[in-house]
C-alpha positions as CSV (number, residue, x, y, z in Angstrom):
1,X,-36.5,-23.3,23.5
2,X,-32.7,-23.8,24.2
3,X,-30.1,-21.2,22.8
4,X,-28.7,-25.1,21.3
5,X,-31.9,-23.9,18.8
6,X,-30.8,-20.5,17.5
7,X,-28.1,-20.1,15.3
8,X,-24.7,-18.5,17.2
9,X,-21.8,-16.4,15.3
10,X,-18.3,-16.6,15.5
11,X,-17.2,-12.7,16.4
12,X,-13.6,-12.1,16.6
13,X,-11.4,-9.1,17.8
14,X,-8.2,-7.3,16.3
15,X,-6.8,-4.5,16.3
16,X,-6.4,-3.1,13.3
17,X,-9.7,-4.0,10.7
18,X,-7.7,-2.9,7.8
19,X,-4.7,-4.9,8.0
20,X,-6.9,-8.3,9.3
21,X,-9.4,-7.4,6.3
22,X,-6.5,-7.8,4.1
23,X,-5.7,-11.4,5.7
24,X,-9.4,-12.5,5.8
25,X,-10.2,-11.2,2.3
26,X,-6.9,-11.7,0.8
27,X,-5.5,-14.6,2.1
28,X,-8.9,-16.9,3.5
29,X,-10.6,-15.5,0.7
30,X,-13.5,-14.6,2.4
31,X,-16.0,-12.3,0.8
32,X,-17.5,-9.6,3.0
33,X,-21.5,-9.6,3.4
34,X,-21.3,-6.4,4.9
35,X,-19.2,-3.7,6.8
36,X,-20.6,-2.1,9.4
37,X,-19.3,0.0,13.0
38,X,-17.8,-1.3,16.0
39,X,-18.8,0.7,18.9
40,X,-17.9,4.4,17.4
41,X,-15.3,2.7,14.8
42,X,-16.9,3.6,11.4
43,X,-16.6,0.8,9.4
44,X,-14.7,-1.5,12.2
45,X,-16.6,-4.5,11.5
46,X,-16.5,-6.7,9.0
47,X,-19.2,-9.5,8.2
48,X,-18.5,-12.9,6.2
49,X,-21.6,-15.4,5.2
50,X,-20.1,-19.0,5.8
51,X,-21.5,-22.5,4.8
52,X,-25.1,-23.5,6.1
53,X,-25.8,-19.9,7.4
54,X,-23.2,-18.8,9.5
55,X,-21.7,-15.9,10.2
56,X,-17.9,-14.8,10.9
57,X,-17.5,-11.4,12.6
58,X,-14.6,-9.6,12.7
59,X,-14.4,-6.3,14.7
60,X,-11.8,-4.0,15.6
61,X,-11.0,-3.9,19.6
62,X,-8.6,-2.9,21.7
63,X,-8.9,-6.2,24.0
64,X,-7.6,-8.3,20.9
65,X,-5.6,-11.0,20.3
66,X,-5.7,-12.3,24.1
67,X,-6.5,-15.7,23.7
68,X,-4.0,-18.5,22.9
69,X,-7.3,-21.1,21.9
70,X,-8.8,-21.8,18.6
71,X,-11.6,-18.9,18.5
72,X,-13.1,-20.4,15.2
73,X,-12.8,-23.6,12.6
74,X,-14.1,-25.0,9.7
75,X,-15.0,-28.4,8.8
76,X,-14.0,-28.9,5.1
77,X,-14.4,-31.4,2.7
78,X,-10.8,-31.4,1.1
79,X,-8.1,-30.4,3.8
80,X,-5.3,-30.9,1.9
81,X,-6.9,-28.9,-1.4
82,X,-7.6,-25.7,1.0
83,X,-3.8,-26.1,3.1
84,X,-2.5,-25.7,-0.4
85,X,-5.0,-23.0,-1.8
86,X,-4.1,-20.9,0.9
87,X,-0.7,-21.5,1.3
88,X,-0.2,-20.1,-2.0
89,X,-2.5,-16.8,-1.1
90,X,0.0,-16.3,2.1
91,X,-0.9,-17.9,5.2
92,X,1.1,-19.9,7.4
93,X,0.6,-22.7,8.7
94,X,1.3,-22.7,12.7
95,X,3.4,-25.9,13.5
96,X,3.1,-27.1,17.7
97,X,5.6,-28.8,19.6
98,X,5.1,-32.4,19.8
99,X,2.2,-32.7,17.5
100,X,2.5,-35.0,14.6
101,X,2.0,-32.6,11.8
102,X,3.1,-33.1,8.2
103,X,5.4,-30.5,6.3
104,X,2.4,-28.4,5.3
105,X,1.0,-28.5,9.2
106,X,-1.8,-30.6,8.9
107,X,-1.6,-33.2,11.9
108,X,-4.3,-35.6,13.1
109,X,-7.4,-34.2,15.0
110,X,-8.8,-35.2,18.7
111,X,-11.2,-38.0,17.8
112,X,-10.1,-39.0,14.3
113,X,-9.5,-36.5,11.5
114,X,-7.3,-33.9,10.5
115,X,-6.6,-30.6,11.4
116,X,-4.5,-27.3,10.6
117,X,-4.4,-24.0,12.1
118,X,-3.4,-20.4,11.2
119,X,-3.0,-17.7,12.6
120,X,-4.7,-14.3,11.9
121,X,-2.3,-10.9,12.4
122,X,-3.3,-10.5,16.1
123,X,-2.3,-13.9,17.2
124,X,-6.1,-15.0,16.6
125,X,-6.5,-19.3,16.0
126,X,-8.2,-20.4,13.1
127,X,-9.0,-24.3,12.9
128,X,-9.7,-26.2,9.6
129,X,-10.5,-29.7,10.0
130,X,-11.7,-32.8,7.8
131,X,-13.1,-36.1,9.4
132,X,-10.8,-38.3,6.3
């Protein structure tokens, strides 16, 4: 066996699980599956069930926020449905230089597609992408 057979989870740090529990939960909507600790943080970890079996870990860390790169995405059906949903719960859409993105930030994705990011309160990327 490969590790391309076992399943693999998305685990991103921040630095405050409170505040980025409100932006997951509150603004991506995204329903915990369980809380647990991070290293001797009680409760510093926060687990979300995705589509198909995946997993989203966020974890409270003091390394945080250090990459400028997408650290997770989502391939959705309806790009434009979920750019407004959540534009009305409070995100913000981050807009690049030079990259032919609409009003809302949705531009065209690598490859065909579309794609929008966000940005979670530690500078953290989120990708969500459609192949329309």
């Amino acid at each position: 066996m490969t590790l391309g057979d076992y399943p693999v989870r998305a685990s991103i740090g921040v630095t405050d699980i409170a505040r980025s529990a409100s932006f997951y939960e509150d603004v991506l909507r995204l329903v915990p599956a369980s809380i647990g600790p991070s290293a001797a943080i009680d409760g510093g970890a926060r687990f979300y069930a995705c589509g198909q079996g995946t997993m989203l870990n966020v974890f409270e860390t003091p390394t945080a926020g250090t990459t400028r790169s997408t650290v997770a995405t989502w391939y959705v059906d309806d790009l434009d449905a979920l750019v407004e949903e959540l534009t009305v719960a409070g995100a913000e859409f981050v807009r690049y230089e030079g990259f032919d993105q609409d009003e809302r930030g949705i531009g065209p994705r690598a490859g065909g597609g579309r794609i929008a990011w966000v940005e979670d309160p530690d500078g953290n990327t989120l990708a969500f992408e459609t192949d329309d």
